[in-house]
C-alpha positions as CSV (number, residue, x, y, z in Angstrom):
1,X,6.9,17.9,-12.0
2,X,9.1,20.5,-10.4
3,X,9.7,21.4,-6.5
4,X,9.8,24.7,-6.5
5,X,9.6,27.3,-3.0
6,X,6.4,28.7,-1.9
7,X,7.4,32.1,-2.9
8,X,8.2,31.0,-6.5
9,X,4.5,30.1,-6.7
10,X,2.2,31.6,-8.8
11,X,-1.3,31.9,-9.6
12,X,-2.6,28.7,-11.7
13,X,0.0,26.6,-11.2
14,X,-1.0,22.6,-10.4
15,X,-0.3,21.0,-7.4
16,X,1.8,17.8,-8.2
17,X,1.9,16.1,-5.1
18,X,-0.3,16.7,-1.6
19,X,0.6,19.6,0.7
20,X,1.0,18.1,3.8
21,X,1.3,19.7,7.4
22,X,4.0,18.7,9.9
23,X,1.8,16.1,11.4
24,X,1.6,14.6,8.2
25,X,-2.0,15.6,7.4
26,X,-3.0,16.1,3.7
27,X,-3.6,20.5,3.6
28,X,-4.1,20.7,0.0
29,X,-4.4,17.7,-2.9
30,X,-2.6,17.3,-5.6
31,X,-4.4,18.4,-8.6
32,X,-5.3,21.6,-6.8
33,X,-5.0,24.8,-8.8
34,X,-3.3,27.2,-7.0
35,X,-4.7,31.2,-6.2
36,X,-3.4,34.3,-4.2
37,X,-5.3,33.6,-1.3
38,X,-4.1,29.5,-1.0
39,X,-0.2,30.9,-1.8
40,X,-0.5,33.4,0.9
41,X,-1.9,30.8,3.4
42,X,0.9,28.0,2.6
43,X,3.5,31.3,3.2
44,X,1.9,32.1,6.6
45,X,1.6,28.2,7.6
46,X,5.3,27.9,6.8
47,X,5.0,26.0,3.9
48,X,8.4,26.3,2.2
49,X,8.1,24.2,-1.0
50,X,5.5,22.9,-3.4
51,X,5.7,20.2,-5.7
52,X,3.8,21.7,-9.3
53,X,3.1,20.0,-12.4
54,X,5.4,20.4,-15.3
55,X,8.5,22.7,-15.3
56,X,7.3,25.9,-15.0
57,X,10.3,27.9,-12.9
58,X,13.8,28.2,-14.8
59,X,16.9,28.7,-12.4
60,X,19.9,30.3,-13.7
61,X,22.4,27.8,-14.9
62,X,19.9,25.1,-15.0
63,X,20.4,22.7,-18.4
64,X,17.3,22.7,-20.9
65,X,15.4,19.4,-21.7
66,X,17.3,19.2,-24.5
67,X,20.6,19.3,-22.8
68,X,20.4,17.1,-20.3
69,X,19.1,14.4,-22.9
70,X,22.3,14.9,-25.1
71,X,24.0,14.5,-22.3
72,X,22.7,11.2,-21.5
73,X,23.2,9.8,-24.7
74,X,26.4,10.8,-24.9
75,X,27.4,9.2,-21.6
76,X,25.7,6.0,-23.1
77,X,27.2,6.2,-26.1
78,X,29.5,3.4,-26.1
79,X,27.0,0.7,-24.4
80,X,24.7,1.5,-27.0
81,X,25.2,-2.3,-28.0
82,X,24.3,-3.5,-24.3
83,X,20.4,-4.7,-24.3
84,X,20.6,-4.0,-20.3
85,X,22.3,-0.6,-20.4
86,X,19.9,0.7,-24.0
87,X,16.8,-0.1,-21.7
88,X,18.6,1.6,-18.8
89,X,19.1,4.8,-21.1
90,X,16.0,4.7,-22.6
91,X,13.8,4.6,-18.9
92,X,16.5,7.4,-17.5
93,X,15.3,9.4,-20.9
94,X,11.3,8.7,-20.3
95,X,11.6,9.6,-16.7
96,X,13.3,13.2,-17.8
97,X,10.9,14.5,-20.1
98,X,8.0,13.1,-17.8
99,X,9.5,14.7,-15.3
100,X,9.4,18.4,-16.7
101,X,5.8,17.7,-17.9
102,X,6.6,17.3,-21.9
């Protein structure tokens, strides 16, 4: 899942999480597939960002999946041997790649 501004939306992307309004009223459910017409409405309700499934806007200098787990393991490469801190690397890992929706 990615937050991503309103104006980076585009058509087909999944909602990730509920679009809620500032009194905390659910506007739009997750799950819902976005259009034109619902993008244009969050933009004139003042609905800055969206939380979509997957990963699917790139920012410059952002790291790739792949980089961001090398890093990782490299950072836990010398607790490798530490039941605790192997369980901790392994859940950080899992949460990453479920995170950009892979």
């Amino acid at each position: 899942m990615q937050q991503i501004l309103t104006i980076q939306a585009k058509d087909s992307m999944v909602l990730a999480k509920d679009v809620m309004t500032p009194e905390n009223r659910v506007l739009c459910g997750k799950g819902t597939t976005l259009t034109t017409t619902l993008i244009e409405r969050f933009l004139k309700m003042d609905i800055v960002h969206l939380t979509v499934e997957g990963h699917p806007v790139s920012t410059p200098g952002e790291k790739s999946l792949r980089e961001e787990l090398q890093e990782i393991e490299a950072r836990f490469s010398e607790v490798n041997k530490i039941p605790p801190l192997a369980y901790l690397k392994k859940r950080i890992m899992k949460k990453l790649v479920e995170s950009r929706g892979q």
